[in-house]
N, C-alpha and C positions, 0 to 999 in steps of 0.2 A: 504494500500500500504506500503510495506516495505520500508526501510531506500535506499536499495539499487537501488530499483525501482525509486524511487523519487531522487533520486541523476543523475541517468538514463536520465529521461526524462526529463532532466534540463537542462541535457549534449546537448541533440540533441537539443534543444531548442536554445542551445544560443551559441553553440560553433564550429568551423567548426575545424574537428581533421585530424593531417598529413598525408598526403600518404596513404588516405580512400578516397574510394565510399562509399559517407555517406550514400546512400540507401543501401548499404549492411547490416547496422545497423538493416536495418526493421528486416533479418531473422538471425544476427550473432548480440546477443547485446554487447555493451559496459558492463565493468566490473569496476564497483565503487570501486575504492582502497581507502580505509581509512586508514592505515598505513603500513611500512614494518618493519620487523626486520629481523637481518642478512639477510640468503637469502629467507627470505620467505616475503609476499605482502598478504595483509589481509583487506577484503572487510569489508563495513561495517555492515554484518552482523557476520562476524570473521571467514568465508570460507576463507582457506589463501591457495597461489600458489607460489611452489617453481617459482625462478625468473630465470631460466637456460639459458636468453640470456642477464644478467646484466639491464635490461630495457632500450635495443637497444644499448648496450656493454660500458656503460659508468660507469657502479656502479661497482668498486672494490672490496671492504673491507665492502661489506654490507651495507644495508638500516640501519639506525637511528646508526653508526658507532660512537661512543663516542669522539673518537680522533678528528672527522674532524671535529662534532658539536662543540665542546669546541674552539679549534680552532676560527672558526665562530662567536660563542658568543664573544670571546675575540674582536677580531678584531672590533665587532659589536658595543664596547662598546667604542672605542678611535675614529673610523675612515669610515664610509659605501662606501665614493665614495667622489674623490677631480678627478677631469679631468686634463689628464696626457699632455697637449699639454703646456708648463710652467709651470709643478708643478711634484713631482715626490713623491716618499712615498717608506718606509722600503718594504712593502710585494713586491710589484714590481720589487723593484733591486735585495733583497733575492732570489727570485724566477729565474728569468735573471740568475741572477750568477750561480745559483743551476742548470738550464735547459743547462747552456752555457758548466760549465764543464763534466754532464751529455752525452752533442750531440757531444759536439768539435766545435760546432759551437758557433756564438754571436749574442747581438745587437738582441733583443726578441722584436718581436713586436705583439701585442693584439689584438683579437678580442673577437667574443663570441662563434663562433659554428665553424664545423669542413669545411662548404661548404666557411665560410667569410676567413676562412687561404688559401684556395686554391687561391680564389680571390687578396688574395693578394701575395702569390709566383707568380703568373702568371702576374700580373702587375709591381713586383719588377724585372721579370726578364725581362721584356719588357723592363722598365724603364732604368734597366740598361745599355741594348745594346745602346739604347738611347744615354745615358747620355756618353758613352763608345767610340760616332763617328759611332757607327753601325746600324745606327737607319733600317737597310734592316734585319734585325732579327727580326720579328713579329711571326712567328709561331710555332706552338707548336705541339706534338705527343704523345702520351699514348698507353697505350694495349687495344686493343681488349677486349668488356667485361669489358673494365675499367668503374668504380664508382669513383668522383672525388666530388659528392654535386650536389646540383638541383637550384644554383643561374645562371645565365646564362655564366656567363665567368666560373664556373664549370662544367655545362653542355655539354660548349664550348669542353670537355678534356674528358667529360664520355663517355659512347659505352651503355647503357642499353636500349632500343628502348622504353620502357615502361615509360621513367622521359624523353628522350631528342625529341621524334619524333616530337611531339607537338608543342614544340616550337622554331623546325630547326629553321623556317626562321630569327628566332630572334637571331641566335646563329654564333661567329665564326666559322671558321670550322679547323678544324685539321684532321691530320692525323692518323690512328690505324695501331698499326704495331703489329705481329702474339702475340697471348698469351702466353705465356709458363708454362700456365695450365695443368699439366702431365696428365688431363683427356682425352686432346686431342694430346696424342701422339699416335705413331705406338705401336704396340701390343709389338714388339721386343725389343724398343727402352726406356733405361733408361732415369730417370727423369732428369740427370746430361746431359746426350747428345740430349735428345729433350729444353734442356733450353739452351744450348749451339747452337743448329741448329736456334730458336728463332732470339738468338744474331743475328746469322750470319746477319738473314732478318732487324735487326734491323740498325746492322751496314752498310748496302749497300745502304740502304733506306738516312744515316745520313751524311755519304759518298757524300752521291750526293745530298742534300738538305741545306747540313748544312751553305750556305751561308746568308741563311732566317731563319733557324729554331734559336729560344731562346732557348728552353726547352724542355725538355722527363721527363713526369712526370709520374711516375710510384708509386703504390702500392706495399710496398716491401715482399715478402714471397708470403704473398695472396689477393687474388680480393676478397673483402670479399662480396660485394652486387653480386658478377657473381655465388654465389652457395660457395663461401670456397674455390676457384679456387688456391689449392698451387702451389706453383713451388721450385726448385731448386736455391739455394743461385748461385750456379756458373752464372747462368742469370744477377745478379746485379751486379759482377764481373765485368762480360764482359760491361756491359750498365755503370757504370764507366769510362773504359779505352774509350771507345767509345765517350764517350761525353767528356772527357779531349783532346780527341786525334783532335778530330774535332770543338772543342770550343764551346758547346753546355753544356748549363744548366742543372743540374739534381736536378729534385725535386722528394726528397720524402716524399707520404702520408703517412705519419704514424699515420693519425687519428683514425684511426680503431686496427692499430696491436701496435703501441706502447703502453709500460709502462707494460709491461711483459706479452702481451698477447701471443708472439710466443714463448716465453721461452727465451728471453732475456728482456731488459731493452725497447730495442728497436732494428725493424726488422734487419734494417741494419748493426747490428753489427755482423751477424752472415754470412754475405758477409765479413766485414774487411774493411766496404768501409766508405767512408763521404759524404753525396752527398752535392751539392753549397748552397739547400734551405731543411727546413726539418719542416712539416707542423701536429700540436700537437694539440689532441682537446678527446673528447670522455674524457677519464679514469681521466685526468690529475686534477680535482678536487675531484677524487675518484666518480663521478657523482651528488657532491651535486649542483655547480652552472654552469652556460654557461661559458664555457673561450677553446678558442684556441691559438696558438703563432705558430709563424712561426719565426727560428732563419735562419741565413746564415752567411755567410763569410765575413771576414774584406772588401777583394777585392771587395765584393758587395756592404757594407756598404761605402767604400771610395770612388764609383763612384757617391756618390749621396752628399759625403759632400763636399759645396761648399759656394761660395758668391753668388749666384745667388740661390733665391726662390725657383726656377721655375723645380731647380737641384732636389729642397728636393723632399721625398716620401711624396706628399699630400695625403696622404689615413689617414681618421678617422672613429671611432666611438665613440658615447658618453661617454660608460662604458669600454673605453680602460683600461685594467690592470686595474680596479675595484678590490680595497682592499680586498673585504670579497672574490672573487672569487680567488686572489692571497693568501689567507689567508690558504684557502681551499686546494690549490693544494700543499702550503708548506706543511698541515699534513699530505697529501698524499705520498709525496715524503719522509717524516718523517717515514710513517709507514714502506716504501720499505727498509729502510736503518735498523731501531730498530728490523724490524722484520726477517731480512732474507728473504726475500718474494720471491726472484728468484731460491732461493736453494730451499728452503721449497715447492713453485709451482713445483721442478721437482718431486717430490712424487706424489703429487695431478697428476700430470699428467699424469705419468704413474702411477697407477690405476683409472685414468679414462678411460686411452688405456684399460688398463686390464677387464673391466666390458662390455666393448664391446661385448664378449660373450655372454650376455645376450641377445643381439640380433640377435644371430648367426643363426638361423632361418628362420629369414624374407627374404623378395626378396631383397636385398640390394647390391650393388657396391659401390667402388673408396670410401674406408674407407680412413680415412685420417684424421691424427692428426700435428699441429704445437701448441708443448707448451700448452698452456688451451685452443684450439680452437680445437672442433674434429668433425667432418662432412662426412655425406656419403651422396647417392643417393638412395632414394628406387623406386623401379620399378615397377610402379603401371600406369595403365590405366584410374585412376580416373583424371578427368580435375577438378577437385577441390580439387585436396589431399591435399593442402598447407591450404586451408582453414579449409576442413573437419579435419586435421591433427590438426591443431593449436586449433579449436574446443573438440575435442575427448580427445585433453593433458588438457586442463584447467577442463573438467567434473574428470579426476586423480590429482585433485591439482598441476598442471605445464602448467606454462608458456611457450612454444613455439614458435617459431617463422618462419618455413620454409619458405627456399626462392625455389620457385617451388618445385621439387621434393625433393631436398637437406634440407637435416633435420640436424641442426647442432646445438652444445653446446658452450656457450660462458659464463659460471658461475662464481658472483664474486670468487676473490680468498678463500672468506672463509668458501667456501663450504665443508660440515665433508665429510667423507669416508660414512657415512649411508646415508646422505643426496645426495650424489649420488647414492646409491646403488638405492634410493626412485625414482630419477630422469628415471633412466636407464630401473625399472619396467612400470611407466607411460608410458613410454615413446614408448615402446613396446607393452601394450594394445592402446597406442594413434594408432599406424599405425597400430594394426592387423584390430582396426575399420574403416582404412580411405582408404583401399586397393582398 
């Protein structure tokens, strides 16, 4: 039995893995990674697979990344974890300060993953109305197709039928208001003025609700778990003045798109907007350890400081703002700054647009690129193509990830120009076999 087999069947044995039918394992095996460098993941028997979805879009600057380890090790060697509830440490404030004038926002509070920041925008804004004399503000609103996490006050705010049907009854309930996913516009109708018609449904809905409603937490540019769902910056525009105009919270997920995955720093800059809460996870330690933060506004922070306890935000966890994870997202934020990383991504980007051609060919629609995220729909009849698809890419050395029919790239940034060209050929024998 090979190395990789016996790592295999070691796996099934003792470990239950995310967001799997672990019988599906019988006929799709698990893939033993034994190391990665830049973008490539290398089994233990040294069969290695480009990583073209960041390993679920949180590795930046590449697997075994010099910068971030060093970093790490340093950190590793003064400081692992002091618990932040009366006790405070350099990487923590550094990071705060760095994310604060980064967002525009302040006052950075820690978790570890991108569903526990949701959890806690959605209770700081509750809290607040609260703390504010409004305590009749409890509810909350997102898009259609919205992905929010799979904790249950996440769930509370997602639209994916597949992570929330299960466990309705256990779940708040909110409202969905229309998508302004340009894949579901009129034939006629640009992306600017189906994102604008969206609003309108938005604003009439907030209009007449907003005496209860806390928050509209939105995913800004794209729904990234609804298929790559983009939309049009004017949408967030609008869903700003909306929620100022009507007293209503605006949170945005930027767990998925921040930190230059649309082609800025982060979504929202490319609206001009600030929204009240702004919720950080995925990239932010280039993907080596757990950490998310959710920053907001003074006005938020000053409704909860008080003499009374009861005022404070009691939300904890153990490994809040955890040094080596703070440590981590500093060299991260280090490389963005030494390296150029947002200019340098508009290249990459467009010639990743540009190689597109290569699959000019296949049955495909609703191509669609934001910054290093680029995704289409291919048009196939197989009820298994996401599987059979992500199957067919790994036998070409590439990692893939479809989410149903939608095939899309999400590669650290340090992906060469051949290394995509490699991506783009797989990628293309991957679906001529999954059609």
């Amino acid at each position: 039995m090979n190395l990789n087999q016996t790592l295999l069947n070691r796996s099934l044995k003792s470990v239950w893995h995310p967001c799997t039918q672990m019988k599906q394992h019988e006929t799709y095996p698990l893939i033993p990674i034994k190391r990665g460098d830049g973008v490539w993941l290398y089994d233990a028997e040294g069969t290695r697979y480009l990583d073209a979805v960041s390993s679920w879009w949180v590795n930046l600057f590449g697997h075994n990344n010099p910068r971030i380890k060093d970093a790490i090790k340093l950190q590793l060697d003064t400081l692992e974890h002091v618990m932040l509830a009366g006790f405070t440490h350099e990487p923590v404030v550094e990071l705060s300060e760095k994310l604060g004038k980064l967002t525009g926002l302040g006052h950075a509070f820690y978790a570890s993953d991108g569903a526990s920041a949701t959890e806690i925008a959605l209770k700081m804004s509750f809290h607040y109305w609260r703390n504010s004399g409004k305590p009749h503000k409890t509810k909350f609103i997102s898009l259609q197709n919205s992905y929010h996490g799979e904790t249950l006050g996440a769930l509370g705010v997602t639209d994916v039928a597949i992570f929330k049907d299960t466990y309705a009854p256990l779940l708040m309930q909110s409202a969905q208001m229309p998508s302004p996913d340009f894949r579901l516009s009129e034939a006629s109708e640009s992306a600017e003025a189906f994102a604008l018609r969206c609003a309108d449904a938005l604003a009439l809905y907030v209009s007449e609700h907003h005496a209860t409603l806390a928050a509209f937490i939105v995913e800004p540019l794209i729904q990234c778990a609804a298929g790559m769902g983009m939309y049009h910056p004017a949408y967030l525009c609008r869903a700003r003045e909306i929620c100022s105009q009507y007293d209503v919270h605006l949170i945005a997920d930027e767990i998925a798109v921040g930190f230059g995955r649309t082609g800025s720093m982060f979504a929202c800059e490319q609206a001009g907007i600030t929204p009240d809460f702004i919720c950080l996870s995925k990239g932010i330690t280039g993907g080596y350890l757990p950490l998310s933060a959710v920053l907001t506004t003074d006005k938020v922070y000053q409704a909860f400081y008080d003499d009374s306890t009861l005022k404070g935000f009691l939300h904890s966890h153990s490994y809040t703002g955890n040094p080596l994870a703070c440590s981590a997202a500093l060299a991260t934020l280090a490389i963005f700054e030494a390296d150029n990383v947002i200019e340098s991504n508009q290249a990459k980007s467009a010639y990743l647009g540009s190689q597109m051609r290569a699959l000019a060919n296949l049955p495909i629609e609703h191509v669609r690129q934001q910054g290093m995220i680029l995704a289409f729909d291919v048009k196939s009849k197989n009820a298994k193509f996401s599987r059979d698809c992500y199957s067919a890419a790994l036998k070409q050395g590439l990692l893939l990830r479809p989410i149903g029919n939608t095939v899309y790239f999400m590669p650290p940034y340090t992906i060469t120009e051949p290394e995509m060209d490699l991506m783009m050929q797989a990628t293309l024998l991957a679906i001529q076999n999954s059609l």
